[in-house]
N, C-alpha and C positions, 0 to 999 in steps of 0.2 A: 296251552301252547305258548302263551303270549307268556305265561309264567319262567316257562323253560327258559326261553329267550332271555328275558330277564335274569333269571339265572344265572348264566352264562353267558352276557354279559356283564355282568358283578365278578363272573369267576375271569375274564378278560382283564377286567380293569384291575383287579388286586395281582395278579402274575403281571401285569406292567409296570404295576407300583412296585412290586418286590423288585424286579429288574431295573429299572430307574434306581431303588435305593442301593441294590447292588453295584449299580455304576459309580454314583457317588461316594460311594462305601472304598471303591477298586481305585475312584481320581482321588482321596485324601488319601488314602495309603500311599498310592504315587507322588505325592505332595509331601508328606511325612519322609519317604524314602529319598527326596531331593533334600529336603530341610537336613538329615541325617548327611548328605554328602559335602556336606560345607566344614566338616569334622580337617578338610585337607587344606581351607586358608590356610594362608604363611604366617608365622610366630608374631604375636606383636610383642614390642620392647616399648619400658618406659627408662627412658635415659637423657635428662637433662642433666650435666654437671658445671664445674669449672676447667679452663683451660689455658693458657699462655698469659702468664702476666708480665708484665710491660711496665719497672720502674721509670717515672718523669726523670733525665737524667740530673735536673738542679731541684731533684729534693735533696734533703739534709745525709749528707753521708753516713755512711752505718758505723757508728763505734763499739764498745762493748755493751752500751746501754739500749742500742737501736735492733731490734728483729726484720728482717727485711718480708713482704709480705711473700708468704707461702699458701699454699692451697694443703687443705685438709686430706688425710688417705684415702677419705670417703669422696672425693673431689667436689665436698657439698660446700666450703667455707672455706674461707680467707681468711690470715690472723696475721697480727703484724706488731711489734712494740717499738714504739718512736720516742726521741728527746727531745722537743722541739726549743732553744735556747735562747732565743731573743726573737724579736717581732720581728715579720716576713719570712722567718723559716717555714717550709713546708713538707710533707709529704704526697706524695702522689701515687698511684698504678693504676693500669689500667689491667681487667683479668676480660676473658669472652667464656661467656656462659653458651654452651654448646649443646644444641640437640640431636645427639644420634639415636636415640628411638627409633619409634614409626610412630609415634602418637602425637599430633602436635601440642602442646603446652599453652598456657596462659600466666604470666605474674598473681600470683596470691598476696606475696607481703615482700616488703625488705626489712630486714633485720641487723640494727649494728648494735654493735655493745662495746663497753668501755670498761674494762679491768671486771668483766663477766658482767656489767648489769646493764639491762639494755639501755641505749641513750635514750632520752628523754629534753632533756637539758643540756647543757653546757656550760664551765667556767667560763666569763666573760673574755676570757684572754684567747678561746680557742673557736676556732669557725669548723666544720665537718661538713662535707656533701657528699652524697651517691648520687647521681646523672648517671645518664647514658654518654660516651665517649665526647659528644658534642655539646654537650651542659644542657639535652633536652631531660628533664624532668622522668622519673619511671610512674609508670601507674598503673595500678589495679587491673587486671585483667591484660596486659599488653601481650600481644602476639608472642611466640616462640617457637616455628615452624619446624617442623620434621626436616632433619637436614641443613638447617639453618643456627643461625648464632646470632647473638649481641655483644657491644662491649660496653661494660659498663668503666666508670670512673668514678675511685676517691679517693678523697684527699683529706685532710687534717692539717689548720694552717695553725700558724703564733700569731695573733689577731696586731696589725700593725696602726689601727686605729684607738689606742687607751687611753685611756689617764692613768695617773699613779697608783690611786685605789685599785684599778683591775688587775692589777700585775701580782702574781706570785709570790709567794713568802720566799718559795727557793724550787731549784731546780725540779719540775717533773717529770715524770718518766709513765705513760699508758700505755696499755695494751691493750688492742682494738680486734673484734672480729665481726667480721661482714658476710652475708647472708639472704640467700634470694627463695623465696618458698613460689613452687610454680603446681598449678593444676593442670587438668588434662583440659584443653578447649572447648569451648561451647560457644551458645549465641552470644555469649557476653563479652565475647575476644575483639579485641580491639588492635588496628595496625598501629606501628610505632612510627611517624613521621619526621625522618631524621631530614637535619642541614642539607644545602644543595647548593653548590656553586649556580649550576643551572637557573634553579630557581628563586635562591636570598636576591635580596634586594643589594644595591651598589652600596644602601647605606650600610646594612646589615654583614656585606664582605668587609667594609672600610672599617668597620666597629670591629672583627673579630681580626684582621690584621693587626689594627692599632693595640689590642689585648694580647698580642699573641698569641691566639689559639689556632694558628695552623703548626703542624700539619694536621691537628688530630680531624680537623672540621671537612679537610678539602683535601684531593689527590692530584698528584703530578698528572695533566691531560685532563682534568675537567673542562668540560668548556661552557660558555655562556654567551649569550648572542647580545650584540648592541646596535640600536639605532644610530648611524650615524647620518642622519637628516638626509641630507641629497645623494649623499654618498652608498644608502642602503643600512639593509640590516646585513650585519657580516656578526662573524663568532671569533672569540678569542677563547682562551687555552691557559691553562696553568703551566708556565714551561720552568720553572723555579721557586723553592721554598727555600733551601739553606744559603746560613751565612758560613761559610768556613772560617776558619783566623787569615787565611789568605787573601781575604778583603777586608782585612783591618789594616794589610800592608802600603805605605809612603806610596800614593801615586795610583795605587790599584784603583782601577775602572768600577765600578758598582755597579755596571749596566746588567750583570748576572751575578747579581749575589741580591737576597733577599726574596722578596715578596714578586714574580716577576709575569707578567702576564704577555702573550706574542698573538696574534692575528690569523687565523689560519687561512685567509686568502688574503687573493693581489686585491688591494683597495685599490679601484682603477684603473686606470694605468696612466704611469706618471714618470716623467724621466728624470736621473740622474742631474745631469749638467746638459742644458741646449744648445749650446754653441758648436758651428758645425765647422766654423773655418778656422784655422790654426792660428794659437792665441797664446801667451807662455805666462799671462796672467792666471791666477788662481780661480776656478770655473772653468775653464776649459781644460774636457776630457779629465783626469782625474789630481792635475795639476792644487794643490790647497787643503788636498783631501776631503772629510767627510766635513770639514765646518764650512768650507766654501760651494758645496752642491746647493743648487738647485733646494733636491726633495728635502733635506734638512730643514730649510724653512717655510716650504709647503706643509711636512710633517706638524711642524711648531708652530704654523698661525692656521693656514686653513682647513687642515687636517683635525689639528685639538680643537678645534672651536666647533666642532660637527658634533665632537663624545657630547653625551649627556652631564647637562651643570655639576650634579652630584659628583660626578667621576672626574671631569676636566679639576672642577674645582681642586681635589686630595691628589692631585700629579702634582709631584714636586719635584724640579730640577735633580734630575742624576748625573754626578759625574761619570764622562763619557770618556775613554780613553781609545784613540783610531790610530790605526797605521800609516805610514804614505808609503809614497810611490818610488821607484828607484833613483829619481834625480834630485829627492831631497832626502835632510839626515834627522829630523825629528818627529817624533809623532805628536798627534794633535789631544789637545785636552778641551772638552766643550762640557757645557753645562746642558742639558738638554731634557723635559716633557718627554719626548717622542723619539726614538731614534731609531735604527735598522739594527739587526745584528751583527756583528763581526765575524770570520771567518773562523777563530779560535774559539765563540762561544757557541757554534755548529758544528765545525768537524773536529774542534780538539786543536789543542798544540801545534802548527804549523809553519813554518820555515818564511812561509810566503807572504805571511802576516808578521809586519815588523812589528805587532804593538803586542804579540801573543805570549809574552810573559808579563801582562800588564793586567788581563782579565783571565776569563774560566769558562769551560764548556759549561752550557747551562742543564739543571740535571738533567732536563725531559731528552737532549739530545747525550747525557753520557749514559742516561740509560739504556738509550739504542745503542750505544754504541757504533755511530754515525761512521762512515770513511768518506774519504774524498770521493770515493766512486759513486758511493753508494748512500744516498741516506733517505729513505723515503716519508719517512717522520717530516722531516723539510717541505714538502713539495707542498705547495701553496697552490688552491683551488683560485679558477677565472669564474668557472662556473660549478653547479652541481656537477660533470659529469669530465670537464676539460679544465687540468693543470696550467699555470704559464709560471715563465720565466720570473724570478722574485728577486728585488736586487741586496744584496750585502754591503754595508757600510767601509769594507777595504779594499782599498785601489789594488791594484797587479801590482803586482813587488817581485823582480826577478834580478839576480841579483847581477844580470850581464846586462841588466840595463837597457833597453829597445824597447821599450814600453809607456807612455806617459799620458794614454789615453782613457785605458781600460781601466772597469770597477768589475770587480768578482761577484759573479751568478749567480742564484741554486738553479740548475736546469729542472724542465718540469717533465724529464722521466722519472730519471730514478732519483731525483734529487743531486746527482752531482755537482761538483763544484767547478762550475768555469768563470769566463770573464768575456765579457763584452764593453762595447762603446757605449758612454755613458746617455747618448741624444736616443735610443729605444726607447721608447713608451711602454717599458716592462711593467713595471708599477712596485709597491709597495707589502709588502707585510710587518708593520714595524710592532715594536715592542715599548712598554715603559713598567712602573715600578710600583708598588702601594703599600714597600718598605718606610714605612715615615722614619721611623728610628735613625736610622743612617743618614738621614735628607737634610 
């Protein structure tokens, strides 16, 4: 009896093990049959190439001997043949290596060559570099994101440092082609950590001004915060990069031509001109213009003495050129660190501004394309959350004359342009320069 039993339970436990392995049998099939439905992801591409090159416009011009750089059919390669004729000529472009894939990439190699063999060396007389747009370095493994780009940058100069030994028997002429080999990503992918207005140091902005390497380093509207001691931390703004030939002109203002940096809030609040009782001496109300206020020399002593050493120190006196008022006939010429804007170098060309063939709208505000009504680019933060009133360096100028008091606004809705009494406690957003060239 007890056999039986035994029996049958043996014949129990093996029909459960069959069944158990049936189960298992019936979950990897189901397992198999999901692994098989993956058959419907979306396509993947592998598509890193070349795109948009961007000749430096004072490289050496193209004659019959020069190739200008072109990108390969295959969009994998750059080629280009240069005559470079006496020392400090150069060439330059920039191309952006673009990935529209879906896979992200990595740098493998760079590859240049010089009349098909790869460089190695150099004639003493020639310099070559491939950088990234901002002169950071490429290397091994560097990121190249799905959807994403880089721009790299090179150049081939006539070395302006020789002796007579290094110099050429006679005229050369090479042909160069440039070349980026990329892999597919992995743990070895490294991010590429470019320039930063934000983040370089004052020294390191003042060095790549003084080089002239903007614009390629920095963008119109970057901004970057500064310690001004008791004053706080406040941000300024790139609101200008170009010189046009129009500030090469007899007289022309420089306050917006070059290297130009503006304030994006009220520092304080600080008034125009104090004088509250009628006075027909210069200070009072907008009588002397922008050299005889008040904030003009608050600007220039206790204003710049607050910037950091570094930065006070590379301000160099910009000639200032301002408008007056309607009961005098000339505009004023100052020397000035620190100064406000003018009404022409915000909303543009202006009727109301006597001095407004004398300077230029600075680009950040032509590229909004500012109006009187309207310019919100302008509007100068009090606080995080609350605009104010920001004052402009040109008096009311009408031309029927009833006015001797008033200095021109930006109001802090939409930015428009008015004019108030100069004794307000509006405050400040000024501007200055780290154009040295011109200074």
């Amino acid at each position: 009896m007890r056999r039986r039993r035994d029996k049958r339970k043996n014949l129990f436990t093996i029909l459960f093990l069959l069944l158990a392995m049936m189960g298992f049998g019936y979950a990897y099939l189901n397992a198999d049959l999901d692994i098989n439905g993956i058959a419907n992801v979306p396509k993947t591409t592998w598509d890193i190439h070349f795109e948009n090159i961007v000749i430096n416009p004072d490289s050496v011009e193209l004659s019959a001997s020069n190739q200008a750089a072109t990108i390969s059919e295959n969009q994998k390669q750059v080629t280009y043949t240069v005559t470079l004729k006496q020392p400090g000529d150069f060439y330059e472009f920039t191309v952006d290596a673009v990935n529209k894939g879906t896979i992200d990439g990595m740098v493998e190699s760079v590859t240049s060559k010089m009349n098909g063999v790869e460089i190695t060396t150099l004639p003493n007389y020639l310099k070559y570099s491939v950088t990234y747009y901002d002169d950071i370095p490429i290397e091994n493994h560097h990121y190249l994101k799905k959807g994403e780009s880089e721009t790299y940058k090179v150049r081939i100069e006539y070395n302006s440092d020789l002796t007579a030994e290094d110099l050429p028997g006679e005229l050369q002429s090479y042909s160069f082609s440039f070349s980026v080999s990329y892999l597919q990503a992995d743990d070895n992918a490294i991010e590429v950590v470019h320039r930063s207005f934000a983040t370089d140091s004052w020294e390191t902005i003042i060095n790549n001004v003084q080089q002239r390497r903007i614009p390629s380093y920095y963008q119109l509207g970057d901004e970057k915060e500064v310690d001004l001691g008791e004053l706080g931390i406040h941000s300024v703004r790139i609101v200008n990069m170009s010189t046009p030939t129009e500030c090469n002109g007899t007289g022309f203002s420089q306050s917006a031509c070059g290297f130009v940096l503006e304030f994006t809030s009220v520092i304080g609040k600080e008034y125009m001109n104090p004088q509250l009782e009628f006075d027909e001496s210069p200070g009072y109300g907008n009588i002397g213009g922008w050299p005889a206020t008040h904030m003009r020399e608050w600007l220039n002593t206790t204003f710049l003495n607050e910037l950091p050493s570094v930065l006070r120190n590379n301000i160099y006196p910009t000639r200032v050129v301002s408008g007056h008022n309607c009961t005098e006939t000339d505009n004023y010429r100052t020397d000035d660190k620190i100064y406000l804007p003018s009404v022409t170098e915000i909303y543009g060309t202006n009727i109301e501004d006597t001095a407004t063939e004398f300077t230029r709208r600075l680009d950040y505000y032509n590229d909004e394309n500012c109006t009187t009504n309207e310019c919100r680019k302008a509007l100068k933060k009090l606080t995080e959350t609350f605009n104010y009133y920001s004052y402009l360096r040109t008096p009311l100028y009408f031309e029927r004359c009833y006015d001797k008091s008033d200095f021109r606004i930006v109001d802090y809705e939409k930015g428009k342009l008015k004019n108030d009494f100069p004794f307000h406690e509006y405050g400040a957003s000024p501007i200055f320069r780290l154009d040295l060239e011109s200074s």
